[in-house]
C-alpha positions in Angstrom: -25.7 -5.7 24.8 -24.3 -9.1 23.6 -21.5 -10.9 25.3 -17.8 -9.0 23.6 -16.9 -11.5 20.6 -14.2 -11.2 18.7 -15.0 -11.1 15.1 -11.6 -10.6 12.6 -11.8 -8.5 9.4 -10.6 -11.4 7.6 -10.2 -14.8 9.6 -6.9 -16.5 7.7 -6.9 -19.1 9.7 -10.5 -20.5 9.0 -9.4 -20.6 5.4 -7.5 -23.7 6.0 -9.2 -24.9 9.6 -12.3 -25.5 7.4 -10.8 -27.9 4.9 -8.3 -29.3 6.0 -8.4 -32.8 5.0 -9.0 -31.7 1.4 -6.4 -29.4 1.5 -3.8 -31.6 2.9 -5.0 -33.9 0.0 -4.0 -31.7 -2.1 -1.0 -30.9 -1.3 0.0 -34.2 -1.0 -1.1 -35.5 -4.1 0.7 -32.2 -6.3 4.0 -32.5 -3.7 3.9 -36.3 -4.5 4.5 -35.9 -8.2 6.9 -33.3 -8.0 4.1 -31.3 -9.9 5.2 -27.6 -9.2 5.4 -25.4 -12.6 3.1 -25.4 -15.7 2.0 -29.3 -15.1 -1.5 -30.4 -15.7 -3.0 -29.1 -12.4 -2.7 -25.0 -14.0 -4.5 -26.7 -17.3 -6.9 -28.1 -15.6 -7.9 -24.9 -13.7 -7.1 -22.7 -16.6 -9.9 -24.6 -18.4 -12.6 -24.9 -15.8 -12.3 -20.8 -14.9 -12.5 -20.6 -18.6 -15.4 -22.6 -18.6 -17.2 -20.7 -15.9 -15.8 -17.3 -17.3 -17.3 -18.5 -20.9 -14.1 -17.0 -22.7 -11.6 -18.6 -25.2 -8.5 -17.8 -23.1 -6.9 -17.5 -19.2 -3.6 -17.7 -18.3 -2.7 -18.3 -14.4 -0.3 -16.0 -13.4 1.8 -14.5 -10.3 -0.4 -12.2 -9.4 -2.6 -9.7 -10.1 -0.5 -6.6 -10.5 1.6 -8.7 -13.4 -1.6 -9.8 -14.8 -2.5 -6.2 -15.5 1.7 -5.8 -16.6 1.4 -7.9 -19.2 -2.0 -7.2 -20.4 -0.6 -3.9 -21.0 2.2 -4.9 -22.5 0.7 -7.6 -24.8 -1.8 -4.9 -26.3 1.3 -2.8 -27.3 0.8 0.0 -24.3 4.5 1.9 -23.4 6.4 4.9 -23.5 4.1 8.2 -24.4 1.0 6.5 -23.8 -2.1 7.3 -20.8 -4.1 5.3 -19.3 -7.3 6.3 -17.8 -7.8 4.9 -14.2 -10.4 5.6 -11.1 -8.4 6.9 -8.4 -10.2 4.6 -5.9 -8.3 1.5 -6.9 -5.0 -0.2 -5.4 -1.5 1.1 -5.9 -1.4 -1.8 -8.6 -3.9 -0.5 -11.1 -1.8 2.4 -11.6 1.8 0.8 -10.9 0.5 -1.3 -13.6 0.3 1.3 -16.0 4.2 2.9 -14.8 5.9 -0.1 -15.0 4.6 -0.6 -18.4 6.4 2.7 -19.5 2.6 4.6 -19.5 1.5 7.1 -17.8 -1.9 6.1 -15.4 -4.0 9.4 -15.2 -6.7 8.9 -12.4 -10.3 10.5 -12.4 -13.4 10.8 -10.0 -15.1 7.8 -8.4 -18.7 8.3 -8.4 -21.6 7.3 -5.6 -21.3 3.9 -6.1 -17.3 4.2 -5.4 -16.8 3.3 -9.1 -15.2 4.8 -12.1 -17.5 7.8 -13.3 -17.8 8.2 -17.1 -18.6 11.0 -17.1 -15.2 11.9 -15.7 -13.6 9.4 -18.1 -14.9 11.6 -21.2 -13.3 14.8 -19.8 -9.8 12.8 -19.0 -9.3 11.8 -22.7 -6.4 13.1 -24.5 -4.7 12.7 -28.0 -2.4 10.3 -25.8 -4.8 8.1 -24.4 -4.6 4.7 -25.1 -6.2 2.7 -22.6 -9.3 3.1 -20.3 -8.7 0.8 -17.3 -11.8 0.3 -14.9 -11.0 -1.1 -11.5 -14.3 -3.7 -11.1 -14.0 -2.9 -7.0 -15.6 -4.9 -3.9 -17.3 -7.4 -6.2 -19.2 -4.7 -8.2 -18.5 -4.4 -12.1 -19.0 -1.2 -13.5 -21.3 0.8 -15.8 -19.3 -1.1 -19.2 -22.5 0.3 -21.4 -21.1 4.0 -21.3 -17.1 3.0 -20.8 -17.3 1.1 -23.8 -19.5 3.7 -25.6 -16.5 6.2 -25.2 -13.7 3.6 -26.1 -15.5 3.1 -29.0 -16.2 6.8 -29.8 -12.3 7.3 -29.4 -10.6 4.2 -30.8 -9.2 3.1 -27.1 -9.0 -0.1 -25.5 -10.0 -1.3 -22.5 -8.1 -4.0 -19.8 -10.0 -4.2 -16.7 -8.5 -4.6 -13.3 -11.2 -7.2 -11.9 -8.9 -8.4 -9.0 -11.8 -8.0 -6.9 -15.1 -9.0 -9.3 -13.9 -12.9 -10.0 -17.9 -14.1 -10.9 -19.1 -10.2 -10.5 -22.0 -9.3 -13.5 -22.7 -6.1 -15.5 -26.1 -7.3 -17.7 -25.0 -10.8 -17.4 -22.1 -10.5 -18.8 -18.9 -11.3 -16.4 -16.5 -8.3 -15.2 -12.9 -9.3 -17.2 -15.0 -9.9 -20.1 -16.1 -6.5 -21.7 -12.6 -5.7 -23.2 -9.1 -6.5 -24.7 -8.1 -8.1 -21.4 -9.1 -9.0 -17.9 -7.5 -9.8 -15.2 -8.0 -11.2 -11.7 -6.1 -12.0 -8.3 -6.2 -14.8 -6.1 -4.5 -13.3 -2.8 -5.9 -15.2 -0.3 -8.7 -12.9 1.3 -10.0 -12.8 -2.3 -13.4 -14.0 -3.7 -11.2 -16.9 -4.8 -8.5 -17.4 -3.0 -5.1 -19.3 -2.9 -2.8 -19.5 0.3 -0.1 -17.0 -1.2 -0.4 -14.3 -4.1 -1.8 -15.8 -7.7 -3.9 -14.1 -10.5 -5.2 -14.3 -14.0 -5.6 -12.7 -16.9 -8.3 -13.5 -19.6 -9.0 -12.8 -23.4 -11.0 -13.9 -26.1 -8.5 -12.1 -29.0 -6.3 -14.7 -30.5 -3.5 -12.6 -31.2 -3.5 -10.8 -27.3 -3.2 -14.9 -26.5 -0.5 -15.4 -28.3 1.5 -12.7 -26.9 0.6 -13.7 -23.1 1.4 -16.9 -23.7 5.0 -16.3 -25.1 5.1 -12.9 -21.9 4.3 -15.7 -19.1 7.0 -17.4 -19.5 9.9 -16.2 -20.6 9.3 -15.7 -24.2 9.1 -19.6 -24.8 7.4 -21.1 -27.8 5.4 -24.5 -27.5 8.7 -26.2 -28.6 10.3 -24.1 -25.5 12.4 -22.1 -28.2 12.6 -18.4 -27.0 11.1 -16.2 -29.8 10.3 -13.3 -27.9 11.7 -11.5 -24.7 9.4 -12.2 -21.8 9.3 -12.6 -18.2 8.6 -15.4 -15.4 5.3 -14.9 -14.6 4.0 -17.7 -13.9 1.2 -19.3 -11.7 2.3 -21.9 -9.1 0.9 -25.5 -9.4 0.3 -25.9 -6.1 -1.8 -22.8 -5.9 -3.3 -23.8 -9.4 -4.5 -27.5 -7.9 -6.2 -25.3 -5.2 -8.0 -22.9 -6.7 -9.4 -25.5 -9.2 -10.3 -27.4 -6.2 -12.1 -23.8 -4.4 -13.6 -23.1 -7.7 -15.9 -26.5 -7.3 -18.2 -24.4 -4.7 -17.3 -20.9 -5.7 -20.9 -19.6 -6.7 -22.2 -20.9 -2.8 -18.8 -18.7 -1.5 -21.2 -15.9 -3.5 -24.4 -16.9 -2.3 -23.2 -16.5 1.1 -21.7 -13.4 0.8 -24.8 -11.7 -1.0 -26.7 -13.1 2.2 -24.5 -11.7 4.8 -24.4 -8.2 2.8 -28.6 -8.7 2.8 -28.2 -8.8 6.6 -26.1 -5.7 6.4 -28.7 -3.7 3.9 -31.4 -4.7 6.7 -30.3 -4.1 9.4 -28.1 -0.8 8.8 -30.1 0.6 5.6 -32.4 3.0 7.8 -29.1 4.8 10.0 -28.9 7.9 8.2 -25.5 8.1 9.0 -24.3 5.7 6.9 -24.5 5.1 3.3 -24.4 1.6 2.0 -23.2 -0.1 -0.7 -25.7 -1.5 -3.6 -27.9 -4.4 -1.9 -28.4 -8.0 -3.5 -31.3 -7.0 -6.4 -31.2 -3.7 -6.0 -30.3 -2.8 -9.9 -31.3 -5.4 -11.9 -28.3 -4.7 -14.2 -25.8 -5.6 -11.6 -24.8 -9.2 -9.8 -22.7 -8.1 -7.3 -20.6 -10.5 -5.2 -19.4 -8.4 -2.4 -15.4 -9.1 -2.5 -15.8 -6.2 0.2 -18.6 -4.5 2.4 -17.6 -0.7 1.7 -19.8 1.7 3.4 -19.4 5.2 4.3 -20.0 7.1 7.8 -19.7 10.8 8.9 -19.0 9.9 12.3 -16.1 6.9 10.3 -13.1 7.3 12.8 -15.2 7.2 15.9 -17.5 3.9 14.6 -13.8 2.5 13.9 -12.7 3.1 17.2 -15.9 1.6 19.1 -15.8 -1.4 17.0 -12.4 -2.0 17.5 -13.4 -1.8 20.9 -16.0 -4.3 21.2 -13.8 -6.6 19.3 -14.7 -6.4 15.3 -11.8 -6.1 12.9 -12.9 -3.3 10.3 -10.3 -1.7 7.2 -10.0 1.5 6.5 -8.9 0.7 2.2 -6.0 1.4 1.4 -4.7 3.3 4.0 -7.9 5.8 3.5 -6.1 7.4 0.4 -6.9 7.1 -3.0 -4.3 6.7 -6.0 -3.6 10.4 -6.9 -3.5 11.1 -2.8 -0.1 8.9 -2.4 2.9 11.2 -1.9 5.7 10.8 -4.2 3.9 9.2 -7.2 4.0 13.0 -8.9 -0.3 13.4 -8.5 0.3 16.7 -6.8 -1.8 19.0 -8.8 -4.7 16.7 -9.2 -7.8 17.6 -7.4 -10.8 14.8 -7.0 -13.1 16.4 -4.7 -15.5 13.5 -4.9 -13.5 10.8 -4.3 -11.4 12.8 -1.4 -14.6 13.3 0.4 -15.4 9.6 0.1 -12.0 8.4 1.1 -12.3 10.6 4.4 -15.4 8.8 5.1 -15.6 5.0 4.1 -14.8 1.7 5.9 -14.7 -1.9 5.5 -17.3 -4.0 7.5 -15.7 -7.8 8.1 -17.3 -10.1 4.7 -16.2 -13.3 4.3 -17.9 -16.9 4.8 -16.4 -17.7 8.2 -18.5 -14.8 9.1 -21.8 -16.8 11.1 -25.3 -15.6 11.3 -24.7 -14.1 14.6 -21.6 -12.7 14.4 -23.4 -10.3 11.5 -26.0 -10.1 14.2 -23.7 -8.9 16.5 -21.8 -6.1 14.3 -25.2 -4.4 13.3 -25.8 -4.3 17.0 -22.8 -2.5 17.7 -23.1 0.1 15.0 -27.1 0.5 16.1 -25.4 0.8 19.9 -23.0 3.5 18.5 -25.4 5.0 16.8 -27.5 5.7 20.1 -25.1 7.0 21.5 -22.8 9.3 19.4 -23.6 13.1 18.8 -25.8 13.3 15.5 -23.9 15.3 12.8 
């Protein structure tokens, strides 16, 4: 066995240790002008992600879970309304959905750990509004048959791409299928900032117009409030950033695709586990692995011994899915498939401080684990 290492789920740190001098650059430059809200910096990113994105419109925002607020609330979505979610997806998707006066109404993953349309179908009511795909870990999901059934019912869909920045369905990026898209920029994100940030994305004119006027307070060009709105704004400093990050964003993808390749080799023939997608494997999809989700019988136990030999591993979400959270009023809604899967999946460590051998030395731990644990 390999010396102990210690490898951390996510290494904060390295985010900054790695470019340091730029950063520092950064901030001084912004700090220097006194550049902190709505200045050029937030233009200038705006522009480029809407370059790489190919759409008409982004707006920087807060966060993510505001992003997907005012989406909703910009396409008209309140009080009487549903909102068809999967229920392996953050507490924001669906807090989204609530604090916009809807109701979120959450359905089966399927094998890929995805929204199932099949389950969408059944889920629509005379009330449904909104179909909300979660594109999750960096994979986007089947939008051929989600947008088939918004269209054969007259919904629209906002997708919650917090963790798909640069993720393809057919070439075409996740955000960009429906009404809306939005994105987050928490810092152990595909892209990410040193504190909470997101976007959200359109190409409708009208949705613009209303997001533009909801960011910030209801303000016109002329700063004239026309319209009650709210501060949701995206911080310059994070802004200069992120436009700074997005420069060598597609080789933060390229890695990530080659560590999760490492993964699919070295792991693919445990019959234990079940892997996510690998890089290729459905020509429809580009994934960019915001997460390494995989699924074990034996999950607690490879936790532990992991843990043990000194490699960080998350257990998403606290191992529960949306409708599973006490309190939020999901009592009577079964989801065998996705219950089953929540009992059973865990996060391997992905992320580009991750080095050659340190992937090396996780596989060898789960092959040493493997060995050694009772077969089930």
């Amino acid at each position: 066995m390999t010396a102990k290492r210690n490898i951390p789920f996510f290494n904060y740190p390295a985010l900054f240790k790695a470019n340091e001098k730029e950063l520092m650059a950064i901030l001084h430059d912004v700090m220097s002008r006194g550049a902190y809200i709505l200045q050029k910096d937030l233009e200038q990113f705006e522009a480029n992600l809407k370059k790489f994105l190919g759409v008409k419109h982004v707006f920087g925002v807060a966060d993510g879970t505001n992003a997907l607020i005012l989406g909703l609330r910009a396409a008209g979505i309140g009080q009487g309304d549903e909102v068809i979610l999967c229920s392996h997806t953050y507490i924001a998707t669906a807090a989204a959905v609530h604090f916009a006066g809807a109701r979120p109404v959450p359905v089966e993953c399927g094998v890929d750990h995805m929204i199932d349309p099949e389950q969408v179908k059944k889920a629509v009511t005379d009330k449904t509004r909104v179909i909300m795909p979660t594109q999750l870990n960096g994979r986007t999901c089947d939008m051929d048959a989600l947008q088939d059934i918004a269209e054969q019912h007259g919904l629209i869909i906002i997708e919650d791409a917090a963790q798909a920045l640069g993720s393809r369905f057919k070439e075409k990026f996740a955000g960009t299928f429906g009404l809306a898209g939005t994105f987050s920029f928490y810092p152990a994100k595909l892209l990410g900032s040193f504190g909470d940030g997101g976007a959200i994305i359109t190409n409708d004119d009208d949705m613009a117009r209303k997001l533009y006027l909801l960011r910030d307070h209801g303000r016109n060009e002329e700063g004239e409030v026309v319209t009650w709105g709210t501060n949701c704004r995206l911080d310059n400093i994070q802004a200069a950033i992120l436009d700074w990050k997005l420069k060598t964003f597609e080789k933060e993808v390229a890695r990530r695709r080659a560590i999760a390749a490492r993964y699919q080799q070295a792991l693919g023939e445990i019959d234990d586990l079940v892997l996510p997608p690998a890089p290729g494997e459905d020509d429809r999809h580009f994934d960019v692995y915001q997460n390494y989700e995989l699924e074990s019988g034996q999950r607690d136990a490879l936790k532990k011994n992991l843990a043990d030999h000194g490699v960080g591993t998350i257990i998403q979400w606290g191992g529960k899915a949306v409708h599973q959270l006490s309190g939020l009023g999901f009592e009577e809604i079964r989801l065998p498939v996705t219950e089953k899967m929540t009992s059973r999946f865990l996060m391997l460590p992905m992320h580009t401080a991750l080095s050659d051998d340190d992937v090396e030395y996780i596989c060898e731990c789960i092959h040493d684990f493997h060995k050694s644990a009772p077969q089930i």
